[in-house]
N, CA, C and O of each residue as an XYZ file, in Angstrom:
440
protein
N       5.565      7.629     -4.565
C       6.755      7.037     -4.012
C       7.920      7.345     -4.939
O       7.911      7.078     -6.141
N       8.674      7.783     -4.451
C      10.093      8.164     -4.788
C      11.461      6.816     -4.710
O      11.693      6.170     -3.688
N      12.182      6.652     -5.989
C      12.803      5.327     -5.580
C      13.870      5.378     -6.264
O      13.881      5.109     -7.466
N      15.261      5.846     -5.373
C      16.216      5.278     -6.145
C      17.033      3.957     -5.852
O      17.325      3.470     -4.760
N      17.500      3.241     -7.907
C      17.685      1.917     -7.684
C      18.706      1.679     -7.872
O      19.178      2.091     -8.931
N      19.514      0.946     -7.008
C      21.191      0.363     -7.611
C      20.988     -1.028     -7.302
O      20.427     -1.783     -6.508
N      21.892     -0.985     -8.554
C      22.002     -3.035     -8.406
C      23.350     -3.504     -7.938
O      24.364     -3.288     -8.603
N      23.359     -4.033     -6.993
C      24.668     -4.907     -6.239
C      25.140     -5.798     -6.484
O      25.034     -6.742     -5.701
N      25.732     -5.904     -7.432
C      26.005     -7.605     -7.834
C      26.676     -8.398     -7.025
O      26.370     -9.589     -6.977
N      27.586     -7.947     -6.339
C      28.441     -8.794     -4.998
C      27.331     -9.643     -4.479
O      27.288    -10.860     -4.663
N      25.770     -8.456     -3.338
C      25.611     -9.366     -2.300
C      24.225     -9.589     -3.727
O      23.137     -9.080     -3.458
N      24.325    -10.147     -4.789
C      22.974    -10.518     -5.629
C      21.667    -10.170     -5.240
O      20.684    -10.909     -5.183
N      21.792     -8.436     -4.859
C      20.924     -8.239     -4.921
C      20.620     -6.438     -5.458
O      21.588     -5.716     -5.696
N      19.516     -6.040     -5.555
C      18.684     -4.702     -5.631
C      18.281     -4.058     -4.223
O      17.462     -4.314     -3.340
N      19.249     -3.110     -4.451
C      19.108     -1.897     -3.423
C      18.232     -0.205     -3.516
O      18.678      0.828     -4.015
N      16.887     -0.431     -2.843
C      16.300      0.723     -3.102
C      15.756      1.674     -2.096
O      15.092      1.468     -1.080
N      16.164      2.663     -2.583
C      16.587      4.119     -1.457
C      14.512      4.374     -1.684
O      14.049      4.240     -2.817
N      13.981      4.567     -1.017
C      12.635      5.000     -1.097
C      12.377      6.412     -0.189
O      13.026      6.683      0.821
N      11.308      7.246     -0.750
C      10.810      8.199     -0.243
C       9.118      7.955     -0.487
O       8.620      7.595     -1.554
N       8.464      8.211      0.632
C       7.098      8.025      0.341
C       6.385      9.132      1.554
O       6.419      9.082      2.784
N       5.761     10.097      0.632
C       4.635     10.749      0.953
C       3.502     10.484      1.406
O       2.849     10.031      0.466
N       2.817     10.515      2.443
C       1.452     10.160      3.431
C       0.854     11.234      3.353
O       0.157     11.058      4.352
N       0.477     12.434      2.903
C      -0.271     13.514      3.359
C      -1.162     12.910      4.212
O      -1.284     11.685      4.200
N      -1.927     13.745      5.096
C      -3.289     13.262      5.155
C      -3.623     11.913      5.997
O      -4.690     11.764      6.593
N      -2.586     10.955      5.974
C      -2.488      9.931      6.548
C      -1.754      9.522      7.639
O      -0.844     10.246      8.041
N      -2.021      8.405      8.220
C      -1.031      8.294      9.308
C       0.122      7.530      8.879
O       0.150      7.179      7.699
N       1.074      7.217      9.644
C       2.571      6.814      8.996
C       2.521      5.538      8.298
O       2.011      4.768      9.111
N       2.702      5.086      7.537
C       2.788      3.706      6.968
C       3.201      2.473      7.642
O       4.378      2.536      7.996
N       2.694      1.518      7.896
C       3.315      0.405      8.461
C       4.424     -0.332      7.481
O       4.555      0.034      6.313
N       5.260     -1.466      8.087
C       5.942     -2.138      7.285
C       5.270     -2.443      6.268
O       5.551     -2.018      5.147
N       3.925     -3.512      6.608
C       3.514     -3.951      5.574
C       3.102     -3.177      4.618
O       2.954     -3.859      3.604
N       2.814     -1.955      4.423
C       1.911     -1.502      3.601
C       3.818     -0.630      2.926
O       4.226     -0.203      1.847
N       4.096     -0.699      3.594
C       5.472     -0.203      2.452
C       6.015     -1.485      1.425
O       6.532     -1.405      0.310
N       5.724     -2.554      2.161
C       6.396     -3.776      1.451
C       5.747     -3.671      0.313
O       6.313     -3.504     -0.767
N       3.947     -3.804      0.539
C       3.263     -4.256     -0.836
C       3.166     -3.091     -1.776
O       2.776     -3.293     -2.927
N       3.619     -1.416     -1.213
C       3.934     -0.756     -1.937
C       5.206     -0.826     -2.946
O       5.149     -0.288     -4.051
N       6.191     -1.423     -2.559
C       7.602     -1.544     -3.177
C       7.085     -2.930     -4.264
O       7.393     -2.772     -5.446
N       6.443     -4.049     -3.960
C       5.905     -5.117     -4.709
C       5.139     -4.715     -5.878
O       5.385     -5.301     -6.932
N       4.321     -3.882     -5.859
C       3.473     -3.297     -6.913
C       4.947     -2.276     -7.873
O       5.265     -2.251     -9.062
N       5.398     -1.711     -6.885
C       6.206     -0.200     -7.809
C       7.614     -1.042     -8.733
O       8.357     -0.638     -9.627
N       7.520     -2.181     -8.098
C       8.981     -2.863     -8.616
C       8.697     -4.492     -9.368
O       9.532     -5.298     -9.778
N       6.840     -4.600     -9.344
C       6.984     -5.815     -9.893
C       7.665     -7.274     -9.490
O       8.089     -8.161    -10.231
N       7.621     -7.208     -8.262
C       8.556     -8.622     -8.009
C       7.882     -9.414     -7.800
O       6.791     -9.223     -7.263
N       8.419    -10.816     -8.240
C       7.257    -11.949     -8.094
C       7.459    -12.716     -6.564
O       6.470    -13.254     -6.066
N       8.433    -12.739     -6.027
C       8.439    -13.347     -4.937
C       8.689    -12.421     -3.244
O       9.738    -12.168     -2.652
N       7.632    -12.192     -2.973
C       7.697    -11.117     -1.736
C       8.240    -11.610     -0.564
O       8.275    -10.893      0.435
N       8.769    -13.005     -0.552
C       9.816    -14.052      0.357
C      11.383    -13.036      0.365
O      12.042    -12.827      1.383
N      11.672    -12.599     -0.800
C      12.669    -12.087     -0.941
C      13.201    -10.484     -0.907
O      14.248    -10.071     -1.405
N      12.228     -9.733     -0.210
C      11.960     -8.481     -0.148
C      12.850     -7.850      1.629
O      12.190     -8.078      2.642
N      13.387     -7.573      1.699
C      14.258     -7.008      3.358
C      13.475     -5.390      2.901
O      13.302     -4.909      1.781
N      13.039     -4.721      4.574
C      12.226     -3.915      5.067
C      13.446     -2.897      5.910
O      13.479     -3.085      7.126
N      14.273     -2.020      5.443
C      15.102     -1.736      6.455
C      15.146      0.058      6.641
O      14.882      0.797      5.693
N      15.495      0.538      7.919
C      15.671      1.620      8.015
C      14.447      2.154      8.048
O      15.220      3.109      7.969
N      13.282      2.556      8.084
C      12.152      3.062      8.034
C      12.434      4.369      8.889
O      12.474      4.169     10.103
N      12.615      5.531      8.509
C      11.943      6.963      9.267
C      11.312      7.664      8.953
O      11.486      7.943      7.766
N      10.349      8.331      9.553
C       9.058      9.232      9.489
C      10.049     10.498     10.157
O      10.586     10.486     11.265
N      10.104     11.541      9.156
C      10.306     13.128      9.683
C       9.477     13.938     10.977
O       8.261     14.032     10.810
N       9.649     14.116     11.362
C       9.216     15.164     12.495
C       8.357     15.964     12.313
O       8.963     16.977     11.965
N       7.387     16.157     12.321
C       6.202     16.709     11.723
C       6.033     17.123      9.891
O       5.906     18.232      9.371
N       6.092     15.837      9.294
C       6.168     15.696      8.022
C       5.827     14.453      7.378
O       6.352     13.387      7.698
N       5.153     14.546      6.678
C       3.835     13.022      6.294
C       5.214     12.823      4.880
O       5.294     13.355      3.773
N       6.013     11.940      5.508
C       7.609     11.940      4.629
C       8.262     10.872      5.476
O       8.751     11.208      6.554
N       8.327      9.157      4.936
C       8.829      8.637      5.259
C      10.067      7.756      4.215
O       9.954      7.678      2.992
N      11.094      7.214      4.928
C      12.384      7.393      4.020
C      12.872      6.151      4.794
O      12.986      6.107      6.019
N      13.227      4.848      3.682
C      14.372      4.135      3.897
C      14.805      3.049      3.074
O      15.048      3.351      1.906
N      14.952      1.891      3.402
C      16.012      0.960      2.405
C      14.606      0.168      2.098
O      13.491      0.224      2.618
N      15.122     -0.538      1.098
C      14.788     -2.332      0.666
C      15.273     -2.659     -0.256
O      15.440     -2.135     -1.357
N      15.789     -4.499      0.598
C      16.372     -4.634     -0.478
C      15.881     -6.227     -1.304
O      15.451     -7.207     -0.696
N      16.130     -6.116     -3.134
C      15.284     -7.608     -2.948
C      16.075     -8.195     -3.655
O      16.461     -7.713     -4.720
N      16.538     -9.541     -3.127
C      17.699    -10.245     -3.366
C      16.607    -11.237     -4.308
O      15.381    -11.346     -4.286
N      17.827    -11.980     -5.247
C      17.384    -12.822     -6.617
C      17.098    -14.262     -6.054
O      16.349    -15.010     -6.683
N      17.642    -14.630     -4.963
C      17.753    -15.870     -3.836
C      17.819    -16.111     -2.611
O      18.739    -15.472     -2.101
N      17.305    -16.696     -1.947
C      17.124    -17.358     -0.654
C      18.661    -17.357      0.015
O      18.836    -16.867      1.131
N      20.032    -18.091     -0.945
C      20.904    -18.213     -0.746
C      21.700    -16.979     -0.237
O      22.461    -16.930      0.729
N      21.290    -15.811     -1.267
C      21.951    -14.640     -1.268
C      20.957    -13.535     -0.010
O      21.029    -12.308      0.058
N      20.211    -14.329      0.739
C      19.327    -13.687      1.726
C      20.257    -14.206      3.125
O      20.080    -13.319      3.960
N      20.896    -14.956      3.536
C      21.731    -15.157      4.760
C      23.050    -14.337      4.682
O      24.135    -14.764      5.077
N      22.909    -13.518      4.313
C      23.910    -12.173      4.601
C      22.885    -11.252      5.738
O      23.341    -10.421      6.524
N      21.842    -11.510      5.651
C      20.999    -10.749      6.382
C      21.022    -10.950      7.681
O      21.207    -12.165      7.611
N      20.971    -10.664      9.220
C      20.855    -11.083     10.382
C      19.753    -11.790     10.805
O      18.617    -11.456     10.467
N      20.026    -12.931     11.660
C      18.799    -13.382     12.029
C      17.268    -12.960     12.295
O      16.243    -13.540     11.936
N      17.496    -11.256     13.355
C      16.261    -11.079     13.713
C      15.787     -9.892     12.367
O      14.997     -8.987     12.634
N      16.185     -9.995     11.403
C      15.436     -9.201     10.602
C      14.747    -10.259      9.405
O      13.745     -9.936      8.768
N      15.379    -11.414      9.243
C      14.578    -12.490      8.978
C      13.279    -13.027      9.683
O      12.254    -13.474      9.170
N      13.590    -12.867     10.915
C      12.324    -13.053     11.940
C      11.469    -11.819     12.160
O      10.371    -12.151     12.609
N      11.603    -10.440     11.989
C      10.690     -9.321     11.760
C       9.845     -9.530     10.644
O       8.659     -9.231     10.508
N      10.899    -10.281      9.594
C       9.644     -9.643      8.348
C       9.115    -11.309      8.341
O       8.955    -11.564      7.148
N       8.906    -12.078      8.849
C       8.264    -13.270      9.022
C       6.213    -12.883      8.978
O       5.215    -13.177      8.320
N       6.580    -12.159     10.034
C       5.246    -11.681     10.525
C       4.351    -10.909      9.378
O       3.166    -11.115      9.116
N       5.300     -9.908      8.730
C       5.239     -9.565      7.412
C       4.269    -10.359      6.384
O       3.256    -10.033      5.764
N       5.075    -11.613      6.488
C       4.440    -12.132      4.904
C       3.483    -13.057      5.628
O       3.022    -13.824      4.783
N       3.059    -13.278      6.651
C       2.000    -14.440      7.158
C       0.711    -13.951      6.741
O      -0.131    -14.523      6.048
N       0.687    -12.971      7.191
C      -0.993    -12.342      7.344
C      -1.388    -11.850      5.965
O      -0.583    -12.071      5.060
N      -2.709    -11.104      5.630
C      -3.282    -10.667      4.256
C      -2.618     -9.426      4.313
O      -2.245     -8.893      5.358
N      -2.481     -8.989      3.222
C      -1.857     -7.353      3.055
C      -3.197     -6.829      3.054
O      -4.330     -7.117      2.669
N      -2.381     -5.676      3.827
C      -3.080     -3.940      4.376
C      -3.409     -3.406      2.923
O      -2.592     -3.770      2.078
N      -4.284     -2.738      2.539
C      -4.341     -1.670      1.753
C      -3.439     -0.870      1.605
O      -3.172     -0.144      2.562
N      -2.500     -0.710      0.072
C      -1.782     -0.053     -0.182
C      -1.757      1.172     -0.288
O      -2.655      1.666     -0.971
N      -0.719      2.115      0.348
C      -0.145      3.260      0.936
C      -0.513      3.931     -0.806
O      -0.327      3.273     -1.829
N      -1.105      5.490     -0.766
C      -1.200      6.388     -1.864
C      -0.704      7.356     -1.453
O      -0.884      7.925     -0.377
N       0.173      7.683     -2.569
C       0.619      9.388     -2.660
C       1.584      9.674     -3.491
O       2.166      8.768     -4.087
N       1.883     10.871     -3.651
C       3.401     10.730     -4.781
C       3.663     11.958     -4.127
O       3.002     12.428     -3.201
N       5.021     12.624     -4.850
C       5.699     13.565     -4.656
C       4.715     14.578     -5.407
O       4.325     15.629     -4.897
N       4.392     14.166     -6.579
C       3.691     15.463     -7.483
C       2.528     16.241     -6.618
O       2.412     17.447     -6.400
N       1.568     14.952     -6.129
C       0.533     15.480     -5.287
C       0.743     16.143     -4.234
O      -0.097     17.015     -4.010
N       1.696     16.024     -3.395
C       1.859     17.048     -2.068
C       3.428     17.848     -2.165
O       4.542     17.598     -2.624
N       2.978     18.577     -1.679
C       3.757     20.231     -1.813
C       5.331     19.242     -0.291
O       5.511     18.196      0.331
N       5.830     20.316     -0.474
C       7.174     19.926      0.673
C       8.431     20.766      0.890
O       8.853     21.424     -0.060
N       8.916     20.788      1.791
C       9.914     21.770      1.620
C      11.444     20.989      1.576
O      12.065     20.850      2.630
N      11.897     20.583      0.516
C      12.995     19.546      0.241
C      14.029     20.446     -0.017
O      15.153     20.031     -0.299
């Protein structure tokens, strides 16, 4: 997984640009990107994690998009309602087995 990080201090939070490689696999679900970004970034509270933008390339095991993880609950109602209610579903259930791959391991034409 590929990750670039900027920190936002306005909306108090961490903004991260992700790239993640699947060779071999089928496309990643939300969840399994979330608990990938949880492990790669160490965060203790996965309440506070936004899931955004997700695209899979066109015949290319290469998926690309946002997350962002705010320091507070408070600083999380900048967010729209139904993306609060998407990732609901998110954190209810047990996590999926986490997504493997890196850039080093598979070849690409970038």
């Amino acid at each position: 997984m590929e990750i670039e990080r900027y920190e936002n201090k306005l909306l108090d939070r961490i903004e991260l640009s992700f790239t993640l490689r699947h060779h071999g696999k089928s496309t990643p679900s939300r969840k399994q990107i979330l608990h990938a970004i949880l492990s790669h970034e160490k965060v203790k509270n996965p309440d506070l994690v936004i899931i955004k933008n997700c695209n899979t390339r066109f015949g290319q095991a290469l998926t690309s998009g946002l997350a962002y993880i705010y320091q507070s609950e408070e600083a999380m109602k900048v967010e729209a309602s139904y993306i609060h209610k998407r990732h609901e579903s998110l954190r209810e259930s047990e996590p999926e087995p986490e997504v493997e791959g890196t850039a080093e391991e598979d070849g690409g034409d970038e």
